[in-house]
PDB file of N, CA, C, O and CB in Angstrom:
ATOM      1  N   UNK A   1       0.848  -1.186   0.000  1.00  0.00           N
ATOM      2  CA  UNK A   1       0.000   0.000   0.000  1.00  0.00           C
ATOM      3  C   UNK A   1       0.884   1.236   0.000  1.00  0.00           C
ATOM      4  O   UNK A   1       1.770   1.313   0.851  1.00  0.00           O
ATOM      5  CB  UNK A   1      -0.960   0.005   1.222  1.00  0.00           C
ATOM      6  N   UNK A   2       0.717   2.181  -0.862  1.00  0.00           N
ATOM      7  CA  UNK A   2       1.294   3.599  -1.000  1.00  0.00           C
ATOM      8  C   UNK A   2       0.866   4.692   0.077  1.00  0.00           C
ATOM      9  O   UNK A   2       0.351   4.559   1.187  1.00  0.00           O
ATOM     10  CB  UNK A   2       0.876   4.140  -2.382  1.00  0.00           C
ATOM     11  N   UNK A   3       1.225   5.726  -0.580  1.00  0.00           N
ATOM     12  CA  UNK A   3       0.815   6.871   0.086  1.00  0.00           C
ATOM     13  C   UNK A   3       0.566   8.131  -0.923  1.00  0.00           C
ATOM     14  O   UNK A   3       1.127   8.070  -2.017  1.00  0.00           O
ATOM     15  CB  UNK A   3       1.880   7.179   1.144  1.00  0.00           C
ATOM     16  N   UNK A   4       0.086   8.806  -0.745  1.00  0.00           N
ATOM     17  CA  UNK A   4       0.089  10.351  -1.863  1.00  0.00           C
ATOM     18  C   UNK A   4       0.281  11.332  -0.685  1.00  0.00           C
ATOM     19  O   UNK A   4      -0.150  11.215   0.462  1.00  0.00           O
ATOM     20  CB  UNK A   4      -1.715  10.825  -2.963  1.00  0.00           C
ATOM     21  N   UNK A   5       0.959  12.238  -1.171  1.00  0.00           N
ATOM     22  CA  UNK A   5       1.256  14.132  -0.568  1.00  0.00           C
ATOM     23  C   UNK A   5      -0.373  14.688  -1.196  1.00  0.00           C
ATOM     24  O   UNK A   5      -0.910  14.141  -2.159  1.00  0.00           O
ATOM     25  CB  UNK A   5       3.194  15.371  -1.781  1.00  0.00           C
ATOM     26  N   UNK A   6      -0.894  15.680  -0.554  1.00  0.00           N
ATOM     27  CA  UNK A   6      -1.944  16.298  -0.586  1.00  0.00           C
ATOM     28  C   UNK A   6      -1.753  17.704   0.054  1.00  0.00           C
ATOM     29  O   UNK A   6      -1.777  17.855   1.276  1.00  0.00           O
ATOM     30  CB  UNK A   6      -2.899  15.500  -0.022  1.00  0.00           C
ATOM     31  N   UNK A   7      -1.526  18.926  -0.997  1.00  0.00           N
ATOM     32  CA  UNK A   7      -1.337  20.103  -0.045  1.00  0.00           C
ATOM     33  C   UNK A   7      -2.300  20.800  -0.462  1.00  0.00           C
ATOM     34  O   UNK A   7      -2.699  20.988  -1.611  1.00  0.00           O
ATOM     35  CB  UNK A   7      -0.035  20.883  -0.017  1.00  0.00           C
ATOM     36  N   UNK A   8      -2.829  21.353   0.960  1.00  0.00           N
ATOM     37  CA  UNK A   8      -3.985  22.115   1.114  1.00  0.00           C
ATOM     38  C   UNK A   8      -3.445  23.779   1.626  1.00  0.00           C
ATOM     39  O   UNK A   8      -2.336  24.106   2.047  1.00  0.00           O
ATOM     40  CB  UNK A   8      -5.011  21.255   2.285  1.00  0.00           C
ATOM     41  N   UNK A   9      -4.575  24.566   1.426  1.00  0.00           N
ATOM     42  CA  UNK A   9      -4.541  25.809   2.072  1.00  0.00           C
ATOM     43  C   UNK A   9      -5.538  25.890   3.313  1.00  0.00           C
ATOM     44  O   UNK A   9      -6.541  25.179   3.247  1.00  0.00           O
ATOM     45  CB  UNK A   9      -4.853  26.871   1.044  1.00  0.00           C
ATOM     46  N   UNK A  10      -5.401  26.488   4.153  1.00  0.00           N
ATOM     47  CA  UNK A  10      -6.770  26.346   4.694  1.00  0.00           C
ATOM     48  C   UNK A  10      -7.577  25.394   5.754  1.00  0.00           C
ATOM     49  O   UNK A  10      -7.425  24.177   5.856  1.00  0.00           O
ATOM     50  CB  UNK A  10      -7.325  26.190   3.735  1.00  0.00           C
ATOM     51  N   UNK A  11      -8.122  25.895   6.224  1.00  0.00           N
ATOM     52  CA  UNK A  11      -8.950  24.162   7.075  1.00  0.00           C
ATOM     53  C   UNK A  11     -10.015  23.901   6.295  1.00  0.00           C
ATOM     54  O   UNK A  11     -10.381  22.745   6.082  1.00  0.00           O
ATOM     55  CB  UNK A  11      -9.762  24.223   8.930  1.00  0.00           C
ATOM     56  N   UNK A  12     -10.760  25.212   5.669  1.00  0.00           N
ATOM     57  CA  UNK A  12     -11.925  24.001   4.727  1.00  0.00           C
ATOM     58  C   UNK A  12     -11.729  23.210   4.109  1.00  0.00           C
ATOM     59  O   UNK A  12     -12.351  22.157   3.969  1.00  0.00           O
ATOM     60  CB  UNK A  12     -12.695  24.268   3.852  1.00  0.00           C
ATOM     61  N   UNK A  13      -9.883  23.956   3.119  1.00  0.00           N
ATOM     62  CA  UNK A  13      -9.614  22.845   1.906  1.00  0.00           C
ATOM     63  C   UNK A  13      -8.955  21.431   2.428  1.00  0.00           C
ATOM     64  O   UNK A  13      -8.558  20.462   1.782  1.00  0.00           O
ATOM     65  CB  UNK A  13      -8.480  23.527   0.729  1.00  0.00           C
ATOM     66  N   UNK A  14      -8.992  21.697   3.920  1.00  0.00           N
ATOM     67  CA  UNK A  14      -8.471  20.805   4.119  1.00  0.00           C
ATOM     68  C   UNK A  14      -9.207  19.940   4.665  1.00  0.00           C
ATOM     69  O   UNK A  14      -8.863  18.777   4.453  1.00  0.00           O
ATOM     70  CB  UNK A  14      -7.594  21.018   4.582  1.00  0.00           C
ATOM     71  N   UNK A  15     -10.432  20.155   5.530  1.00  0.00           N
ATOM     72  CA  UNK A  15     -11.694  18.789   5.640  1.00  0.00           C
ATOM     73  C   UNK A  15     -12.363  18.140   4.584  1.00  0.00           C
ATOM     74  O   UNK A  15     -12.859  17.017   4.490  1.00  0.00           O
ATOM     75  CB  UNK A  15     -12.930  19.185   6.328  1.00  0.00           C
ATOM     76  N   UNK A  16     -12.235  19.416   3.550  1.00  0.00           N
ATOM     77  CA  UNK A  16     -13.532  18.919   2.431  1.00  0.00           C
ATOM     78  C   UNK A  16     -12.208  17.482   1.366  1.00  0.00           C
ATOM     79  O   UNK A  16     -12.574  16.609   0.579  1.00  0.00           O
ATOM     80  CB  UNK A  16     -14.358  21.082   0.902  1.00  0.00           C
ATOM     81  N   UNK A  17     -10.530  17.863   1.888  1.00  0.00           N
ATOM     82  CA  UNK A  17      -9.830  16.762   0.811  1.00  0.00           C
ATOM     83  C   UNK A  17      -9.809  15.864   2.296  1.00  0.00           C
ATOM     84  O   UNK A  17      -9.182  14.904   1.849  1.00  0.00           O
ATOM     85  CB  UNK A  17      -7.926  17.240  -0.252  1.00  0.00           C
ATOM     86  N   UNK A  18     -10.010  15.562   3.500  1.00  0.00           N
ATOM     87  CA  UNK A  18     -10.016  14.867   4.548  1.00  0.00           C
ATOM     88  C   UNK A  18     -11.264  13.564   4.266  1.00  0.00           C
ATOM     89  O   UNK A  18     -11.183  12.339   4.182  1.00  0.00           O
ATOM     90  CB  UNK A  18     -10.255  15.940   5.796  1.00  0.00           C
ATOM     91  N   UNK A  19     -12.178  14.353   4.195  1.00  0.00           N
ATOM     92  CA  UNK A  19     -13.476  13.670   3.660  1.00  0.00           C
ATOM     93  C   UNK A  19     -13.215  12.980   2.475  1.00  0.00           C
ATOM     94  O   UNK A  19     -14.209  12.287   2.254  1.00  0.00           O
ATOM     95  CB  UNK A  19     -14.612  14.634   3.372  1.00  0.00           C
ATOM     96  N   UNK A  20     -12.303  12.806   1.522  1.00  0.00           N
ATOM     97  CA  UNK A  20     -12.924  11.759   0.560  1.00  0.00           C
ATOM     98  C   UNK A  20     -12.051  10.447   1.000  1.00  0.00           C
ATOM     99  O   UNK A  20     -12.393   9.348   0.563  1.00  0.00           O
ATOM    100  CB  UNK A  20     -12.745  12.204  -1.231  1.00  0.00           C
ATOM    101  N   UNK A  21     -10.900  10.570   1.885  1.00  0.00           N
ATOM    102  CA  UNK A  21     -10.242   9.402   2.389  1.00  0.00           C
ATOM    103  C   UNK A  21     -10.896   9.165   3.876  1.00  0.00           C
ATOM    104  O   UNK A  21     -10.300   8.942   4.929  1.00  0.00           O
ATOM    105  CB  UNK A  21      -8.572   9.629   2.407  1.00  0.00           C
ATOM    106  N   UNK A  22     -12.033   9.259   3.682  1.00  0.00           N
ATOM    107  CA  UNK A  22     -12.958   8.186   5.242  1.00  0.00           C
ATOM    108  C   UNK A  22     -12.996   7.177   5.204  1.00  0.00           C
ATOM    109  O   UNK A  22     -13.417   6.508   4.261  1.00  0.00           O
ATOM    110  CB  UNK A  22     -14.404   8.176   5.629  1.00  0.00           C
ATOM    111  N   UNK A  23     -12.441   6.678   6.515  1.00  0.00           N
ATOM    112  CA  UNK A  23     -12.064   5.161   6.562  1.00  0.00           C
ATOM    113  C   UNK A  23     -10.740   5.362   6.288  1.00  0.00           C
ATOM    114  O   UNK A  23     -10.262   4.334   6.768  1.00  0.00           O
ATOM    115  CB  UNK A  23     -12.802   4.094   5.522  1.00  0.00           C
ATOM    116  N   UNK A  24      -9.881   5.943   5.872  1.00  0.00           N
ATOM    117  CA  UNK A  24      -8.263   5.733   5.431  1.00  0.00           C
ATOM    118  C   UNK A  24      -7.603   6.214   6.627  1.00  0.00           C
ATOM    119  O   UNK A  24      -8.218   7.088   7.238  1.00  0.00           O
ATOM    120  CB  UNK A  24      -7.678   6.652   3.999  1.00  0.00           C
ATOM    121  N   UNK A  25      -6.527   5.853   7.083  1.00  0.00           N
ATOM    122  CA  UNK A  25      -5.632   6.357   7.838  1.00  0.00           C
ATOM    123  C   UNK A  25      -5.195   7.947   7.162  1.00  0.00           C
ATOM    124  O   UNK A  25      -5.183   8.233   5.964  1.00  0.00           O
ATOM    125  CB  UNK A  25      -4.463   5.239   7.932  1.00  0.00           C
ATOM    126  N   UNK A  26      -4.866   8.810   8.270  1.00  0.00           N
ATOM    127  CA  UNK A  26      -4.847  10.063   7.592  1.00  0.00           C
ATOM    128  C   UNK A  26      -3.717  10.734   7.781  1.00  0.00           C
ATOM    129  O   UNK A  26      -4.089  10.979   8.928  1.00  0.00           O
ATOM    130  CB  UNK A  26      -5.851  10.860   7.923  1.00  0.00           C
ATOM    131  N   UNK A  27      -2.097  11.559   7.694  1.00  0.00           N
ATOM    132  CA  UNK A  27      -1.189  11.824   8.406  1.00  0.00           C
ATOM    133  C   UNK A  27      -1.048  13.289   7.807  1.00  0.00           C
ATOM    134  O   UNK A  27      -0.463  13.480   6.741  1.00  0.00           O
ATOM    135  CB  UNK A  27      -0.050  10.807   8.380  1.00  0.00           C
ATOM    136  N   UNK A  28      -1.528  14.151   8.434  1.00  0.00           N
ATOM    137  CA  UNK A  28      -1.567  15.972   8.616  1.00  0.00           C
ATOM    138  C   UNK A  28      -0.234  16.202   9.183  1.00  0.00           C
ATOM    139  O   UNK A  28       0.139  15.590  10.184  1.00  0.00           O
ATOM    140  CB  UNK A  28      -2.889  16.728   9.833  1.00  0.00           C
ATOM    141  N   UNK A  29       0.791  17.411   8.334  1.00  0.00           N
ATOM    142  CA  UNK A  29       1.154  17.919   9.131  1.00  0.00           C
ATOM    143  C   UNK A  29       0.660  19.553   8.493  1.00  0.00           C
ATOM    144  O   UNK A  29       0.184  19.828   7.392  1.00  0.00           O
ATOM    145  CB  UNK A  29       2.574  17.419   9.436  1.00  0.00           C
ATOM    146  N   UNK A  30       0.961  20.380   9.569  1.00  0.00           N
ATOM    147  CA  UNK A  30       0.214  21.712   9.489  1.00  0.00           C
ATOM    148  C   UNK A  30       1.476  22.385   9.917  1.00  0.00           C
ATOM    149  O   UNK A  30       2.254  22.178  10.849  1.00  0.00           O
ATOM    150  CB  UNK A  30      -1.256  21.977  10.485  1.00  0.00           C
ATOM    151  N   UNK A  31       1.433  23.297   8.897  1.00  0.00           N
ATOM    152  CA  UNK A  31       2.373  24.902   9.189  1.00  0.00           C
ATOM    153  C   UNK A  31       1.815  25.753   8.304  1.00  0.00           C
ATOM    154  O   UNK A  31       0.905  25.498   7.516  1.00  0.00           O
ATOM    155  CB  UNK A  31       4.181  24.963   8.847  1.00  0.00           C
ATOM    156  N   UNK A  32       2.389  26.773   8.458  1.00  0.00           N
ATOM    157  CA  UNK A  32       1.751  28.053   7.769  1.00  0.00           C
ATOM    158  C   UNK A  32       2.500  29.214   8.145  1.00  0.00           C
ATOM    159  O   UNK A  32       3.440  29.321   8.932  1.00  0.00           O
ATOM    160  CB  UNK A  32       0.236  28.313   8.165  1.00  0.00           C
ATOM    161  N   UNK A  33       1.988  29.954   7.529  1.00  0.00           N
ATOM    162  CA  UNK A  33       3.123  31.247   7.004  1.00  0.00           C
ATOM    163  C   UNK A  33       1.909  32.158   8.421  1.00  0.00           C
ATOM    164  O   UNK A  33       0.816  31.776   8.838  1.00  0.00           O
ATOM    165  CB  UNK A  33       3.078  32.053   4.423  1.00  0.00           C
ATOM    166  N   UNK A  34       2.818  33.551   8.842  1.00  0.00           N
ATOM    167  CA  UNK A  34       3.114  34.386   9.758  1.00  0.00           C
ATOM    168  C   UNK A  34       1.741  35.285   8.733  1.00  0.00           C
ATOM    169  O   UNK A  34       1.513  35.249   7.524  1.00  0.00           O
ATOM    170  CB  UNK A  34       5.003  34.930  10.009  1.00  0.00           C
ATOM    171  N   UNK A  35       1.036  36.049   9.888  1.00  0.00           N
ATOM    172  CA  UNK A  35       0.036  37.165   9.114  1.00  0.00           C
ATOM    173  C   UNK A  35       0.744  38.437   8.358  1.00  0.00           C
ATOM    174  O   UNK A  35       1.844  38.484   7.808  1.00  0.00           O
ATOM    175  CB  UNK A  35      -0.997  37.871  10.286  1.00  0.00           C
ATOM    176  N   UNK A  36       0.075  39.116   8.462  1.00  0.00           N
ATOM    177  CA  UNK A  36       0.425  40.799   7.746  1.00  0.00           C
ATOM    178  C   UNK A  36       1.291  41.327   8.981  1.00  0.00           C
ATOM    179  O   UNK A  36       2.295  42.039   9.009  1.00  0.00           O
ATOM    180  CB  UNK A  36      -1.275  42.081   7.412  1.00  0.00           C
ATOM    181  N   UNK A  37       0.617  40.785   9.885  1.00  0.00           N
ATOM    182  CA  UNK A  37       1.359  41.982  11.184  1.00  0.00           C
ATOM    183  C   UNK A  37       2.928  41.021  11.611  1.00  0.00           C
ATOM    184  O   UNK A  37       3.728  41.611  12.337  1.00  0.00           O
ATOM    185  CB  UNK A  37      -0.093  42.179  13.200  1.00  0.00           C
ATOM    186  N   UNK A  38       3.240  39.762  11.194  1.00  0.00           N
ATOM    187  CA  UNK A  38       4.446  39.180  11.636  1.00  0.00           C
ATOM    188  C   UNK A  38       3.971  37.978  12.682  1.00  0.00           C
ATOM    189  O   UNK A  38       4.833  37.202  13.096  1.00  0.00           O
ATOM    190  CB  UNK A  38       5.435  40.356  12.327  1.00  0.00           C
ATOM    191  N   UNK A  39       2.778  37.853  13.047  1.00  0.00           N
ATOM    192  CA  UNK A  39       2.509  37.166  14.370  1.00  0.00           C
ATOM    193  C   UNK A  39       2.124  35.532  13.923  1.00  0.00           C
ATOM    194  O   UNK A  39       1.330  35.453  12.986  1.00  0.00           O
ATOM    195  CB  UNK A  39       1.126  38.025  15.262  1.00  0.00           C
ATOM    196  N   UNK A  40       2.502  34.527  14.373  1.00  0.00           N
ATOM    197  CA  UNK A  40       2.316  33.130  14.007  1.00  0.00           C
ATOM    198  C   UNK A  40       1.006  32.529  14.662  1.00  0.00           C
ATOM    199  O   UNK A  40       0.589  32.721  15.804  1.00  0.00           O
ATOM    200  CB  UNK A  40       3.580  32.311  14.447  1.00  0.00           C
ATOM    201  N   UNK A  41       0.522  31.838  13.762  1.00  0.00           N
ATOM    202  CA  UNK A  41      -0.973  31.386  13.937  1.00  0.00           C
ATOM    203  C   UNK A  41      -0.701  30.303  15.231  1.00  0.00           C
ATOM    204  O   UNK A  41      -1.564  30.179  16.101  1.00  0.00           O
ATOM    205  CB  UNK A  41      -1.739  30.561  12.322  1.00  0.00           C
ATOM    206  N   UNK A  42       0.578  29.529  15.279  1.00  0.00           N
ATOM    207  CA  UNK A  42       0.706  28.321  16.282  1.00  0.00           C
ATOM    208  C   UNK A  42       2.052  29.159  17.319  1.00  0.00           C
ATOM    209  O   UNK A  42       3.158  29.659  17.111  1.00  0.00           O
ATOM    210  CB  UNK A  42       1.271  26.472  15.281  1.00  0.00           C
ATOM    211  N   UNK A  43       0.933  28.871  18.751  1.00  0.00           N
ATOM    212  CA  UNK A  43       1.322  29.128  20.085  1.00  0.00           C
ATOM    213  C   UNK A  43       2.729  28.503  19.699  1.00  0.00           C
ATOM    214  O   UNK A  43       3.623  29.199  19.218  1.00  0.00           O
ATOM    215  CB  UNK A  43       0.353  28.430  21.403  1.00  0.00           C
ATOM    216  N   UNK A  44       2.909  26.719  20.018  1.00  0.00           N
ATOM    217  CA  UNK A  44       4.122  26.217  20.161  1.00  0.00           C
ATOM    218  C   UNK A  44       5.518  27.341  19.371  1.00  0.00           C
ATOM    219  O   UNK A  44       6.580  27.731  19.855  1.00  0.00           O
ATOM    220  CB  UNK A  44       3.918  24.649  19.466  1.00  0.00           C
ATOM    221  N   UNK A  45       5.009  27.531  18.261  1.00  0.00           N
ATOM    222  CA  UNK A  45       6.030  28.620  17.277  1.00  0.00           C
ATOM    223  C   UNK A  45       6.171  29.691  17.708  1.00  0.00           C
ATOM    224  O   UNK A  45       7.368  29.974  17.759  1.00  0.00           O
ATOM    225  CB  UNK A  45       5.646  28.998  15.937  1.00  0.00           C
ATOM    226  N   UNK A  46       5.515  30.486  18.070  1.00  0.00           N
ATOM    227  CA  UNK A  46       5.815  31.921  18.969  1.00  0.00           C
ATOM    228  C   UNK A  46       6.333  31.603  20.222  1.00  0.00           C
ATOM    229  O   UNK A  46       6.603  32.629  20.847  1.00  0.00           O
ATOM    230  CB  UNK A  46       4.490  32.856  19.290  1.00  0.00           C
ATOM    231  N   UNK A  47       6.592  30.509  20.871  1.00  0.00           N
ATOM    232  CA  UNK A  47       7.340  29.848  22.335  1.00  0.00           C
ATOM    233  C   UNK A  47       8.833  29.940  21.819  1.00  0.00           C
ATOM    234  O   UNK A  47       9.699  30.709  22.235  1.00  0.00           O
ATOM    235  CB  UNK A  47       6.836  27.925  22.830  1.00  0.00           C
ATOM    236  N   UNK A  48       8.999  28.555  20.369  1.00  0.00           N
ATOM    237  CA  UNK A  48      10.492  28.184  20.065  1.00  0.00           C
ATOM    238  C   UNK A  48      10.867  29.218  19.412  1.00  0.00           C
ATOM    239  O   UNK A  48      12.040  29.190  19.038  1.00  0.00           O
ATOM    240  CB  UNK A  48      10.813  26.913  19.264  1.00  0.00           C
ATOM    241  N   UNK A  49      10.023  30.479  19.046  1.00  0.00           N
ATOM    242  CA  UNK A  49      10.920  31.560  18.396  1.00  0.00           C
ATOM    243  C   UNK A  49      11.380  32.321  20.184  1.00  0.00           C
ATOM    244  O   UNK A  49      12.569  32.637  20.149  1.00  0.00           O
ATOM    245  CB  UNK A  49       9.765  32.873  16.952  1.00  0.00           C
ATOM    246  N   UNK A  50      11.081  32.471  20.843  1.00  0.00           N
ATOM    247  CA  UNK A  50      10.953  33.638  21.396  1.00  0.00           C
ATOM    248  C   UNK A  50      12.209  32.708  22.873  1.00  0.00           C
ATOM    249  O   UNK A  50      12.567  32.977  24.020  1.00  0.00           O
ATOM    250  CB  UNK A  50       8.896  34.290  21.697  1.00  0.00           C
ATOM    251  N   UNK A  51      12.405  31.776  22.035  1.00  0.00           N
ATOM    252  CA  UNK A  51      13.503  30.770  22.853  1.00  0.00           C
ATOM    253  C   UNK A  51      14.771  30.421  22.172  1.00  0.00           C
ATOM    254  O   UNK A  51      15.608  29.602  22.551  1.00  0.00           O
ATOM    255  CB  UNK A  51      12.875  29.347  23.165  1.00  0.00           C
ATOM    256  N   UNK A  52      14.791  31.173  21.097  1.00  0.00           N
ATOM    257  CA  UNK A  52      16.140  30.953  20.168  1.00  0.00           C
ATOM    258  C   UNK A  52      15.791  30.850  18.778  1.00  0.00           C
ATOM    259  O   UNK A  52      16.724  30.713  17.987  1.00  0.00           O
ATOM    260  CB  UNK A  52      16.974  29.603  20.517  1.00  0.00           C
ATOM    261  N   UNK A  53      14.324  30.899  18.229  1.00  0.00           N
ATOM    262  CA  UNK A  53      14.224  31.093  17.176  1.00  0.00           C
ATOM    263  C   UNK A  53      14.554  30.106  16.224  1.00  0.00           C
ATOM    264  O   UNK A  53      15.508  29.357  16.433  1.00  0.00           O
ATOM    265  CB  UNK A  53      14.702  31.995  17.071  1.00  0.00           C
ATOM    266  N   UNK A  54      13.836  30.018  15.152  1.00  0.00           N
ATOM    267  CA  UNK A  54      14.257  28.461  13.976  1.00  0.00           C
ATOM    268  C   UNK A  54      15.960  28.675  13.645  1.00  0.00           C
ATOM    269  O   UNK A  54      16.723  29.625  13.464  1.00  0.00           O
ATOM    270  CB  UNK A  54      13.128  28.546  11.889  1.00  0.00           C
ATOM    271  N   UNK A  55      16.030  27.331  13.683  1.00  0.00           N
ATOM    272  CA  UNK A  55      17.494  27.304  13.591  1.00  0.00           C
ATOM    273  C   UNK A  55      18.039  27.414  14.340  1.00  0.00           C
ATOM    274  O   UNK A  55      19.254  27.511  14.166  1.00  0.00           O
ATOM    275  CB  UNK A  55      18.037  27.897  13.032  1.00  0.00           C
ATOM    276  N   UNK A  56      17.455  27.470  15.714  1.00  0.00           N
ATOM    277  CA  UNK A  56      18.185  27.599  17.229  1.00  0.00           C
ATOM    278  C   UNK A  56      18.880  25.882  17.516  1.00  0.00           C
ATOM    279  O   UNK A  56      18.083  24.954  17.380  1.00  0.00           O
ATOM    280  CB  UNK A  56      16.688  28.108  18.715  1.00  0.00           C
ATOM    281  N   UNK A  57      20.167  25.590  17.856  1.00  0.00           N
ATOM    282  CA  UNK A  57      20.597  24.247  17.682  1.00  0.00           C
ATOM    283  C   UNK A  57      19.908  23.306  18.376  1.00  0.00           C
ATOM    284  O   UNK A  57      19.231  23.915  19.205  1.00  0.00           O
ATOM    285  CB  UNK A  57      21.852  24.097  17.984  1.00  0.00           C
ATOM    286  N   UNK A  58      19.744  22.240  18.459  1.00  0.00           N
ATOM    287  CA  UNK A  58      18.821  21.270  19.217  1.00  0.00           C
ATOM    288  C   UNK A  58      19.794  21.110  19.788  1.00  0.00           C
ATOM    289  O   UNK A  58      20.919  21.243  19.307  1.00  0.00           O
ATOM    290  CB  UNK A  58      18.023  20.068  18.704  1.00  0.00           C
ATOM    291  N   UNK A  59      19.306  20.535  21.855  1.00  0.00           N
ATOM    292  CA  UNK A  59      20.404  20.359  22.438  1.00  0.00           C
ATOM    293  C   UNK A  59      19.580  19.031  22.968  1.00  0.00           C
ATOM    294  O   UNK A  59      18.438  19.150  23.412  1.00  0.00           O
ATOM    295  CB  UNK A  59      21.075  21.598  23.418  1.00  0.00           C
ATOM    296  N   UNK A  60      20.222  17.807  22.891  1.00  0.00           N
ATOM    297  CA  UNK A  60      19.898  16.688  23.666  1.00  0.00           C
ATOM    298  C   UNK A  60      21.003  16.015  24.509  1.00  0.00           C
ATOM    299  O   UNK A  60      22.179  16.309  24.293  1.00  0.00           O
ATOM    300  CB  UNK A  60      19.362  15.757  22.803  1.00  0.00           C
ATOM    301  N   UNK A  61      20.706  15.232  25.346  1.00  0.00           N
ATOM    302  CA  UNK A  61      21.525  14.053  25.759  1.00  0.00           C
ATOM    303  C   UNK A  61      22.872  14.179  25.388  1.00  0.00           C
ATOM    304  O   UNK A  61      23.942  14.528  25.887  1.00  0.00           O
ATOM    305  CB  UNK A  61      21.038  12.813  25.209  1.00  0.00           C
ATOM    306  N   UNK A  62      22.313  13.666  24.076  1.00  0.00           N
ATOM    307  CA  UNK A  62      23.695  12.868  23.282  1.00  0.00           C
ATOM    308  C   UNK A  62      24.415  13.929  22.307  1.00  0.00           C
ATOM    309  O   UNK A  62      25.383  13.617  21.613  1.00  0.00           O
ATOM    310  CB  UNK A  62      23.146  11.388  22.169  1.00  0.00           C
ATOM    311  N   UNK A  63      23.912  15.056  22.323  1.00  0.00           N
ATOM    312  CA  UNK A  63      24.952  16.101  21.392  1.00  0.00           C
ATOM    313  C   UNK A  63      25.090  17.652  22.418  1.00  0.00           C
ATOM    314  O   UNK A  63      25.239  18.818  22.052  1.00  0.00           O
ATOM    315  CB  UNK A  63      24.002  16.552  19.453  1.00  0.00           C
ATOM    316  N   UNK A  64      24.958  17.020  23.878  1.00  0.00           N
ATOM    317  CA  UNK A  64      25.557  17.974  24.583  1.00  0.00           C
ATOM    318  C   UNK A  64      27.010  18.136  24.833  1.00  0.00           C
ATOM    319  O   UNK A  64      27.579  17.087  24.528  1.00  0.00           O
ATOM    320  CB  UNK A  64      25.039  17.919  25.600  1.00  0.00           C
ATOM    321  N   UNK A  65      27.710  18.902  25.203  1.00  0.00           N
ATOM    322  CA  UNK A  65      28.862  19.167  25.204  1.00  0.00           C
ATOM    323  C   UNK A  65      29.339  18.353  26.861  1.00  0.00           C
ATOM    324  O   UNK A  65      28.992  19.461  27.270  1.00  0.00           O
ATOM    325  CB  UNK A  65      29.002  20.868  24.928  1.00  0.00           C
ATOM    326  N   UNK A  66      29.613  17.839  27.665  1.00  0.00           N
ATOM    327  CA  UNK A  66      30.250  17.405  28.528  1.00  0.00           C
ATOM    328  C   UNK A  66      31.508  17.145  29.320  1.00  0.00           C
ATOM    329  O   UNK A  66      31.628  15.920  29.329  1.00  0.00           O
ATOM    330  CB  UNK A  66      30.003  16.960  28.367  1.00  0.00           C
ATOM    331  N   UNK A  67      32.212  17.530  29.793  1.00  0.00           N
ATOM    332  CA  UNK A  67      33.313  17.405  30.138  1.00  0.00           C
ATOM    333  C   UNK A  67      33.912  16.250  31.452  1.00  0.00           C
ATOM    334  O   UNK A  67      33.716  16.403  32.657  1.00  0.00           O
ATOM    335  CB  UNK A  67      33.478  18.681  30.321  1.00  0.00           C
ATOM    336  N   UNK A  68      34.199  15.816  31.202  1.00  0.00           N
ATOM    337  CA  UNK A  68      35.087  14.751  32.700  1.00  0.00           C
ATOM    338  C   UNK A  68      36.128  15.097  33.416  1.00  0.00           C
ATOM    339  O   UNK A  68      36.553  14.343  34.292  1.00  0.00           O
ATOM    340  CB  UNK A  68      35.774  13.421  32.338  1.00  0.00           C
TER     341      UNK A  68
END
């Protein structure tokens, strides 16, 4: 079994192409561009900007710096 890309604008365009795969497994991801005034539609994104901003380095575990 395959898969297809489906890009939408929008949430209508995006229930009314949601609706013809009922019954199908479904995998959304959602982003979107900043308004007129600069401000981002998703909370989480106005957090990681306002914390180092895209492109801020990921710091985990295993690609922290450590010393002994």
């Amino acid at each position: 079994m395959g898969w297809e890309e489906k890009q939408v604008r929008g949430y209508s365009e995006f229930v009314q192409t949601a609706q013809r795969y009922h019954g199908r497994p479904i995998f959304a991801l959602f982003c979107g561009d900043k308004d007129a005034e600069g401000r981002s539609w998703c909370p989480d994104c106005v957090t990681g900007e306002a914390r180092g901003g895209a492109g801020a380095p990921l710091r985990t575990p295993a690609s922290s710096s450590r010393t002994a």
